[in-house]
N, C-alpha and C positions, 0 to 999 in steps of 0.2 A: 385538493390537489389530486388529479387524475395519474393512479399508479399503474406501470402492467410488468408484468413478468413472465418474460421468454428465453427460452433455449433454443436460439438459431444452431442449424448441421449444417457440415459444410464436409465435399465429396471432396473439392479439388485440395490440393496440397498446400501446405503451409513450409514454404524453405527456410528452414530454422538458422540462426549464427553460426552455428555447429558446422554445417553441413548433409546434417540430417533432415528428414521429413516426417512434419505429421503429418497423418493419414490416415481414415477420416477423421474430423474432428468438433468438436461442441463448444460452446460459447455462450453462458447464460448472462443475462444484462436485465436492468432494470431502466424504466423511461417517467418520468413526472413530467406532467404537461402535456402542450398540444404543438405540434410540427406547425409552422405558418405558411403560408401558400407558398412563399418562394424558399423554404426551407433554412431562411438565414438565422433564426434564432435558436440554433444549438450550441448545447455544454457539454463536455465530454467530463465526468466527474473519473479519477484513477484513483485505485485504492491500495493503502498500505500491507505490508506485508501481511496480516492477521485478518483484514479487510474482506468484504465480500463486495458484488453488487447491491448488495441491499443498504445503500447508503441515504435513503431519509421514508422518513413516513411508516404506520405499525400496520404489520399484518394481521389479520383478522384472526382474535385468537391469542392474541403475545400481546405481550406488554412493552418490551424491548422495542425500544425504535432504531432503524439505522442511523450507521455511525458518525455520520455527519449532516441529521436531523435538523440539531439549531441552526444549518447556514442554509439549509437547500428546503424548502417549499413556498407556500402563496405568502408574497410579501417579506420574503428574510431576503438576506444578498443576494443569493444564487433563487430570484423569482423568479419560480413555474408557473405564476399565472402570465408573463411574460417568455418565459423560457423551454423551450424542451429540454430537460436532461437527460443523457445515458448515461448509466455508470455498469460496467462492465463486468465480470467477473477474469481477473487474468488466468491464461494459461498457466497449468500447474498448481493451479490451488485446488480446492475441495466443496467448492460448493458450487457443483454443477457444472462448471469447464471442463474440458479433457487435461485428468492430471496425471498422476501415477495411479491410481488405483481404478481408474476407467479400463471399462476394457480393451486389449490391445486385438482388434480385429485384424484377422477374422475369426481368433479365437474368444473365448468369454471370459478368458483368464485374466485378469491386472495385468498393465505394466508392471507395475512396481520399481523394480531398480532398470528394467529396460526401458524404463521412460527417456528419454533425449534431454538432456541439459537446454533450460533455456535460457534466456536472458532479459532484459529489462527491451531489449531493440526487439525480440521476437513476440513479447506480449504487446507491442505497438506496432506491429506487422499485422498482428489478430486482431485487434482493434480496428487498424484500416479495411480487414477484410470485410468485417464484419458491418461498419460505414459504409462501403459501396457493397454491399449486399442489400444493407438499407436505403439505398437510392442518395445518401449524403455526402456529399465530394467538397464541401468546406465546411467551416467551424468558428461558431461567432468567438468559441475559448476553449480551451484545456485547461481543468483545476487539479491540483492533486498534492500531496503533505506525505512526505519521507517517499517511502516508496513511490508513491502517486505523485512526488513531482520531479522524481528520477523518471519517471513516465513522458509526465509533461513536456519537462527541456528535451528528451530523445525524439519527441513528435515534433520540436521547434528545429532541430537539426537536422532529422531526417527529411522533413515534409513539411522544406520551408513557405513554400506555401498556402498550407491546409488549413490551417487556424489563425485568425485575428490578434486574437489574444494568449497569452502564454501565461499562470499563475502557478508559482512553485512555491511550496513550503517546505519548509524545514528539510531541505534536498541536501545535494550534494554534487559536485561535477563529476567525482571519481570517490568509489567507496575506499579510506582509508585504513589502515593498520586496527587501528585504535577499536574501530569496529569491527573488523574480522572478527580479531579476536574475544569480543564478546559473542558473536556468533557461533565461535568455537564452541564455546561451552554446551552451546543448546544441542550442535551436529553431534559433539562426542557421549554428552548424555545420553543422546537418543540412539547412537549406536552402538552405546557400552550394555545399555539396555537389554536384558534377557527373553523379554516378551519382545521384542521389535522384532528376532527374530531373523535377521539380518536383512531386514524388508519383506520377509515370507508372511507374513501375518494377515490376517482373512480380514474381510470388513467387518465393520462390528466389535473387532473385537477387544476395543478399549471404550464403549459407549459407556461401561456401566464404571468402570474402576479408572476409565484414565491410561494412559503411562507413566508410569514415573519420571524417566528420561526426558521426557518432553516437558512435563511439570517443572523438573531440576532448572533447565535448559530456559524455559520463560522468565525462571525467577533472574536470570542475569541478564534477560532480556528486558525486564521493568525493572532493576536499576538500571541500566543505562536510557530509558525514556524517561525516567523521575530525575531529581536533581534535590542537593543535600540541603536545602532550605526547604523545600517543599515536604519532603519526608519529614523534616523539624516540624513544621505545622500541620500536616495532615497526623503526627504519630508521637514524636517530643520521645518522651524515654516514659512512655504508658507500658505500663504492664499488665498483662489478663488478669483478668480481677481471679480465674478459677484455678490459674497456674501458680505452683508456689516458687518462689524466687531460687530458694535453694534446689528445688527440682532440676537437673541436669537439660532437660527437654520441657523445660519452662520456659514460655515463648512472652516476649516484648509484643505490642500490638503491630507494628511492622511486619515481624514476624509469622503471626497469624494473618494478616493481610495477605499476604506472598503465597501464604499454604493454599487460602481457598482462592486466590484468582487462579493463581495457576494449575489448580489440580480440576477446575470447570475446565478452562483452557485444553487440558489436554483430553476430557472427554470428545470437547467438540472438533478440534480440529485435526486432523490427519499429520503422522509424524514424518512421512513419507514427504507428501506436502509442504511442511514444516522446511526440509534437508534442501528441498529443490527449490523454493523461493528465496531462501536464505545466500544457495548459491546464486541467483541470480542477483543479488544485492549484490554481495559481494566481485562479481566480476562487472559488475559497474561502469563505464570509464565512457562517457562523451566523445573522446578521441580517440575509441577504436573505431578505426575501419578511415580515419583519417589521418595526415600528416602530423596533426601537432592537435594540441587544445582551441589554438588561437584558429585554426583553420574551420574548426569544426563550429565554432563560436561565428565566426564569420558568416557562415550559411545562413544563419536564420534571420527571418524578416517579419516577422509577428512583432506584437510589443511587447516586450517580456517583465514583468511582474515578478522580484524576488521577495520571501517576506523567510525571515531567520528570527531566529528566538534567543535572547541573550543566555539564557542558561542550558542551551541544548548541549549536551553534552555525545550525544551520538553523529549529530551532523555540526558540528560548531558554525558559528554565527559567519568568522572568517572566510570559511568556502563560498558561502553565498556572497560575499561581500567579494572575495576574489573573482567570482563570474561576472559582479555588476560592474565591477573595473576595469574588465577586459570592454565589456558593451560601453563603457563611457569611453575608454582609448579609440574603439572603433568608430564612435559616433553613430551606434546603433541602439533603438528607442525600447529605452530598458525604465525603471522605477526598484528600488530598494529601499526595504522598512526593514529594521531589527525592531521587535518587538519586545520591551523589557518585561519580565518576565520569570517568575521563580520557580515555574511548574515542568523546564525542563523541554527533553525532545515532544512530549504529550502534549506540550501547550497548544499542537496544533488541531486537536481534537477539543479542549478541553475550554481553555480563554477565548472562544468565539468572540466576545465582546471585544475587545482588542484588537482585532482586524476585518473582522467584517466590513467594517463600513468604507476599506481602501476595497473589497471583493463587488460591494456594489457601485462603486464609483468606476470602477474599470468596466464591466458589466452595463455601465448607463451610457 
């Protein structure tokens, strides 16, 4: 599988939701495969909130493969020796895109907190630039899981039509209560935080030790991806064999789980980045900027691909099931899988085997 990795710049403006502008601004993406002469077999891959571009195949050097590895190269669902893939890095994240901590020219200083609020419809405004930068003005699909298929359906809405095919996982049409407020936790950890700093904090300088706030703030982030049967089988009521029971800060194996994903977590990713993806999760909503839900539902003309997870507990199974009813009332060319399922909102990272095979039948 032929990999490359670039940071397109781009001088002209980006008109944000807000009302504001980016200016200038960068856009790192990654591509598998070969473009075909008439440019029809592209995938546009969208990545979830913690997500990067670097969604399959190892760099030279690492052992870690991208995040959605098992579905995307030579011969899996999403085939590259068939396929071109890009998969993007969105605005406001941290590895490589213009986030907050990029410099805000024409100074060399961060944004940081003057960075512009974006949204789920502004990182699919960066995407299209970024497409007709690269000479590509249709889309054989759009695929993407939580985040990345709040992505998707905004590109089915927006830019009805730019893409063929529409796949959304484990999405949502409008982000709910239930998950704000686990959201909450992670925004208020990292701002109760004494090293954040009130967002003044230098680059660097959580590589070695992390933040705490941010580590806090994931762990309520992976319960709500997990789900209480999976936790039973991945952990049961296992105790650290080194910890002693009566010890106060004697940890269950769960427990220990939580500490070290999420304290790697917050070495690597930015808590700035962290605050501004998070809000744009959460202002979410398919029907801004139109009449109703139903109206917005209406626009799109792709064939839209829902796939829900029965134990997801951050985007529940229902929301998707409610989209594919409005497209069955409309008489517009949709498909819905609930996928049964104990691993939770993760399954869609995790149980590849359980739906791939609807990813390359849409795809063929």
């Amino acid at each position: 599988m032929k990999i490359e990795t670039k940071t397109a710049q781009f001088s002209s403006p980006l008109y944000l939701e807000s009302g504001r502008i980016l200016e200038p601004y960068e856009i790192s993406y990654e591509t598998y495969g070969e473009l075909n002469d008439d440019s029809s077999n592209v995938v546009l891959i969208c990545h979830a909130l913690s997500g990067s571009h670097h969604a399959a195949g190892i760099y030279e050097g690492e052992r870690k493969a991208g995040w959605w590895d098992g579905l995307i190269g030579d011969d899996k669902a999403i085939d590259t020796s068939k396929h071109f893939v890009i998969c993007t890095n969105v605005i406001g994240s941290c590895f490589g895109t213009t986030g907050p901590m990029s410099e805000n020219y024409p100074s060399e200083d961060p944004y940081r907190l003057k960075f512009p609020v974006v949204t789920i419809k502004d990182m699919v405004r960066a995407q299209m630039q970024l497409l007709s930068d690269l000479g590509i003005y249709h889309l054989k699909a759009i695929v993407g899981g939580s985040m990345g298929g709040m992505q998707a359906l905004q590109f089915a809405v927006d830019y009805p039509n730019f893409a063929d095919e529409i796949i959304s996982l484990a999405a949502t049409y409008a982000t709910r209560p239930w998950t704000m407020a686990f959201n909450k936790v992670a925004v208020e950890a990292i701002r109760r935080d004494p090293r954040f700093k009130h967002g003044n904090y230098e680059k660097g300088d959580f590589k070695e030790d992390g933040l705490d706030g941010l580590a806090i703030g994931r762990i309520a982030g992976h319960i709500s991806y997990l789900a209480p049967d999976s936790m039973d089988d991945k952990f049961g009521r296992n105790y650290v064999n080194n910890d002693g029971l009566f010890e106060l800060f004697g940890r269950y194996e769960v427990e220990r789980y939580m500490e070290y994903n999420t304290n790697n977590f917050s070495r690597i990713f930015d808590p700035l980045s962290y605050l501004y993806i998070v809000k744009a999760i959460n202002t979410f909503n398919l029907s801004r900027g139109y009449d109703s839900l139903h109206e917005a539902i209406q626009r799109i003309k792709a064939n839209v691909h829902l796939i829900s997870f029965s134990s997801d507990y951050l985007f529940f199974p229902s929301e998707m099931e409610h989209l594919a009813n409005m497209m069955q009332r409309n008489g517009q060319s949709y498909t819905y899988l609930e996928v049964e399922s104990n691993y939770g909102h993760d399954a869609f990272l995790v149980e590849l085997e359980k739906f791939e095979e609807n990813i390359k039948e849409v795809l063929q």
